[in-house]
N, C-alpha and C positions, 0 to 999 in steps of 0.2 A: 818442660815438666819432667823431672826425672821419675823412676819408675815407683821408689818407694811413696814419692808425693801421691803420684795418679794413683796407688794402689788404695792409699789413706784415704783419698775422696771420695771413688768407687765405694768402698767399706759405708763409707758416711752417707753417701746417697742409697745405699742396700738398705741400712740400718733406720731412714730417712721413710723409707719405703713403707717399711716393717712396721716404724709408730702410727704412720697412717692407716697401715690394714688392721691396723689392734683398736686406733680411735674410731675407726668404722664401724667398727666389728665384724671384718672381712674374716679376717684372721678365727676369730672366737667361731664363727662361724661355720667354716674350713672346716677345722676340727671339732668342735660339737658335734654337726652330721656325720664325720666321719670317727668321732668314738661311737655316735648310735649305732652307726654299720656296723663298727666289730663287734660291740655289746648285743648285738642281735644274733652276729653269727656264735660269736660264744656261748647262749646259753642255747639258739636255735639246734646246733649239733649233739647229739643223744650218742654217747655208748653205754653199753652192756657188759659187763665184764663178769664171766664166770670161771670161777676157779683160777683168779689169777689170769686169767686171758681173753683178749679182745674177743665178744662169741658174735656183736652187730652193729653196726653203725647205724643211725638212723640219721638222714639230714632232708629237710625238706617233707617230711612221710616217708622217705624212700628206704627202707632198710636192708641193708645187704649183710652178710658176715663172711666172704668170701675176700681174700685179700686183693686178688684181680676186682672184683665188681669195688670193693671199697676207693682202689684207684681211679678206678674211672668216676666213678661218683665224685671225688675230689677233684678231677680235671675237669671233670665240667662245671662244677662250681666256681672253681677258679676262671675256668674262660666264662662265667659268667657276670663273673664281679670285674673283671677284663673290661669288657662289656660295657659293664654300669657305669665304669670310671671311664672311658674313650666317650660314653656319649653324652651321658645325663651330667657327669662330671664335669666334662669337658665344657659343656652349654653354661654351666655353673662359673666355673672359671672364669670364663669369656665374660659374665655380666658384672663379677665383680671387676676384672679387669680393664674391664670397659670406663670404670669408674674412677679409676688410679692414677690410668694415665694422663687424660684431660686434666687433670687437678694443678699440675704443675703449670699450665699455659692460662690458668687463670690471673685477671687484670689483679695488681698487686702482689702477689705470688710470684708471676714469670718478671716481674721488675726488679725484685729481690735478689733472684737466684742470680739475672743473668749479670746482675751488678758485683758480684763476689771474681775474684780471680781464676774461673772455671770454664772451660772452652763446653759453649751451649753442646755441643754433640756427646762431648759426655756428659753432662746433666744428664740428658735422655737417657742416653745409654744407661746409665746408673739407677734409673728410675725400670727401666727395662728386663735389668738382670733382680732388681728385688723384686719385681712383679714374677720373674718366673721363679725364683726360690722361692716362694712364698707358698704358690702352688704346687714347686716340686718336692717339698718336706712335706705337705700335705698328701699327696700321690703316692710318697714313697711311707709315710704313714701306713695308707690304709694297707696299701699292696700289702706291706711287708708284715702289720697285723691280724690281716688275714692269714695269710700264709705260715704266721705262727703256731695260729690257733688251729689251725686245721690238722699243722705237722703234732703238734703238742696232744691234743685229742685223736689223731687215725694211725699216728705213725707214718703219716705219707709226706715225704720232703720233698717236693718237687720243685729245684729252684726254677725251671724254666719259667716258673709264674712272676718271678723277679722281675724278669725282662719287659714285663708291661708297665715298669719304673720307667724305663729308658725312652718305648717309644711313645708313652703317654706327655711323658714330659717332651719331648721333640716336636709331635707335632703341636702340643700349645705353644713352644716356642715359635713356631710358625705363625699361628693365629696371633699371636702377641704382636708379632714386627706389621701386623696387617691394623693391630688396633694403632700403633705408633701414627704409622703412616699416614691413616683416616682421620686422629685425633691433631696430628699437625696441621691439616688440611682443612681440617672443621669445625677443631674443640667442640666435639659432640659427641658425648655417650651411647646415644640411640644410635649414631649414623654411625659410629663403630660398629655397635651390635649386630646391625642389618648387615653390614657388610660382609664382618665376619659371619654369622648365620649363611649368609646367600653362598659361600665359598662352602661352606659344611654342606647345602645342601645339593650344588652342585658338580661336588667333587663324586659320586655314584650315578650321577648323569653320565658325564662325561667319562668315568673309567668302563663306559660301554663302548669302547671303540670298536670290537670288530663287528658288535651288532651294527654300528650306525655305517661300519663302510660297508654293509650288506641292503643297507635301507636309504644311503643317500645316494641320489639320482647321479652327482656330477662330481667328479676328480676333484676340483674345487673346494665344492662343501667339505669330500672326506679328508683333506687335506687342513682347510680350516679347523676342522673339528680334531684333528689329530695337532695341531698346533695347539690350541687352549689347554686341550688334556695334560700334553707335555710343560707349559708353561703354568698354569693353575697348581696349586699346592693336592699334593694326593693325598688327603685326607682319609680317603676312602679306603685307598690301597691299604694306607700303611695301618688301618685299624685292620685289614684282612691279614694282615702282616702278621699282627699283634697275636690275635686269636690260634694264628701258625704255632708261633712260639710258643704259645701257653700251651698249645695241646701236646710241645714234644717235638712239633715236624718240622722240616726247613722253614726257610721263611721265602727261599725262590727268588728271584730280584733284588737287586739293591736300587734299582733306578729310581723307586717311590724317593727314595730317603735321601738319594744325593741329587734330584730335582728339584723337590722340597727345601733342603739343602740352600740351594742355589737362587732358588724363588727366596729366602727369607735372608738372603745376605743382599738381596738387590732392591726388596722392601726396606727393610729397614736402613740399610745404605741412604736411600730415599729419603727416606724420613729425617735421618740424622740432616743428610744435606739442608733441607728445606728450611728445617728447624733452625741451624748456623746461621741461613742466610734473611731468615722472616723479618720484619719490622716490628718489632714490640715497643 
C-alpha cells in the first residue's frame, strides 16, 4: 500500500469517525457543554472601567484592581478549568468513547469493513485517530476559548494555559489505546469503562511510592509496588504536571509522559495485533 493510498483511507476512516460522533450526537454534545463553559465564563467575568481604564475585575465575587492580584486571579482560574477538563472532561470522553469504539466489531459491521481491501490494524487504527481528534478539537476548543476571553476582557495573555491542549489530549490518548484493547477483547462498553475508570482511579494510589516503601513490610511488596507504578499509565502525575504548567513553573520530570508513552504504544500494539488475528 503506497503512502498516498494509506493516507486516503486513514482520512476516510477519521472522517468515518466523525459521522458517527455527529449521528450520536457525541459530537453536538462535546461542543454544546463546552460553548456553555465559555458562555458562562464570558458573561461570569465583570470589569469596571473608569476613565478609560481597567479600575476592577471581578471574577467568581472576587474583585481585585491591582494588576499583580488581577494575574493571579486569572491563573487560578485557568488552573481551574485545567482541572475541570483533566477530570470531569476526561470521565466524559472516556464514556462517549467507550461507545465509538466497539461499534466497529459489531456482527455485520466488522463483515463489511474487514471484506474491503484494508489491513484490519488499520481500520482500528483509523477509528482510533478520529476518536482522538474528535475530542482533541474539542479540548483545544474550550482551552483556547477560555483563554481568549479572559485575555480579551483582563488583558492577561498567559499562554502557558495552552499547554493543558497538549497534555490533556495525551493522556486520553492513553485511555483510548486501553479502550481499543478492552473493546477487542470484549466488545463491551461497560468493561471499557470500568477499566479505564479503574486505571484513573488507581494511578494516585500508586504515584504514593515513597509513602508505601515506608509502610510496606518486605523488599518484595516495595518492589512490586514500584513496578505497577512504573508500568501503569501516570495519570496522576501528568495531571500534577498539567497544573505545573498552567501556573508558570517547571513541569520537573519527563518520565510520567515517556512511560505513558510507552504503556500506550504496547496497548494499542496489542490491540491492533489481536484484532488482525481474531476470527470474525
Amino acid at each position: 500500500m503506497n503512502g498516498n493510498r494509506a493516507a486516503g483511507i486513514t482520512a476516510a476512516l477519521v472522517r468515518d469517525t466523525f459521522r458517527e460522533a455527529f449521528a450520536r450526537k457525541i459530537f453536538l454534545g462535546f461542543y454544546g457543554l463546552s460553548t456553555l463553559l465559555i458562555l458562562f465564563f464570558l458573561f461570569l467575568l465583570k470589569i469596571d472601567v473608569v476613565e478609560g481604564a481597567r479600575a476592577t475585575v471581578t471574577l467568581f465575587g472576587q474583585t481585585s484592581g491591582r494588576l499583580r492580584d488581577v494575574e493571579a486571579l486569572v491563573r487560578g482560574f485557568q488552573a481551574g478549568v485545567a482541572t475541570f477538563l483533566y477530570t470531569w472532561g476526561m470521565a466524559l470522553a472516556v464514556f462517549a468513547s467507550a461507545g465509538l469504539i466497539p461499534t466497529v466489531l459489531e456482527a455485520g459491521r466488522i463483515d463489511l469493513l474487514i471484506s474491503k481491501p484494508v489491513r484490519r490494524a488499520h481500520l482500528l487504527l483509523g477509528r482510533y485517530l478520529g476518536n482522538l481528534l474528535v475530542v482533541a478539537l474539542n479540548v483545544g476548543y474550550v482551552v483556547f476559548g477560555v483563554w481568549a476571553i479572559l485575555g480579551w476582557k483582563t488583558g492577561v495573555w498567559r499562554t502557558e494555559f495552552l499547554s493543558a491542549i497538549l497534555t490533556t489530549t495525551f493522556i486520553f490518548a492513553v485511555l483510548l489505546s486501553v479502550i481499543v484493547l478492552v473493546s477487542v477483547l470484549f466488545e463491551s462498553p461497560a468493561v471499557s469503562v470500568m477499566t479505564v475508570f479503574g486505571m484513573m482511579l488507581l494511578s494516585p494510589i500508586l504515584a504514593q511510592t515513597r509513602l508505601m516503601e515506608r509502610l510496606l513490610p518486605s523488599e518484595w511488596s516495595r518492589d512490586l509496588w514500584k513496578a505497577l507504578y512504573y508500568v501503569f499509565p501516570k495519570v496522576y502525575d501528568v495531571g500534577r504536571m498539567t497544573l505545573e504548567l498552567v501556573n508558570g513553573r517547571a513541569a520537573g520530570s519527563l518520565m510520567p509522559l515517556w512511560t505513558s508513552a510507552l504503556f500506550t504504544l504496547a496497548i494499542l500494539g496489542a490491540g491492533l495485533w489481536l484484532f488482525a488475528r481474531r476470527d470474525y
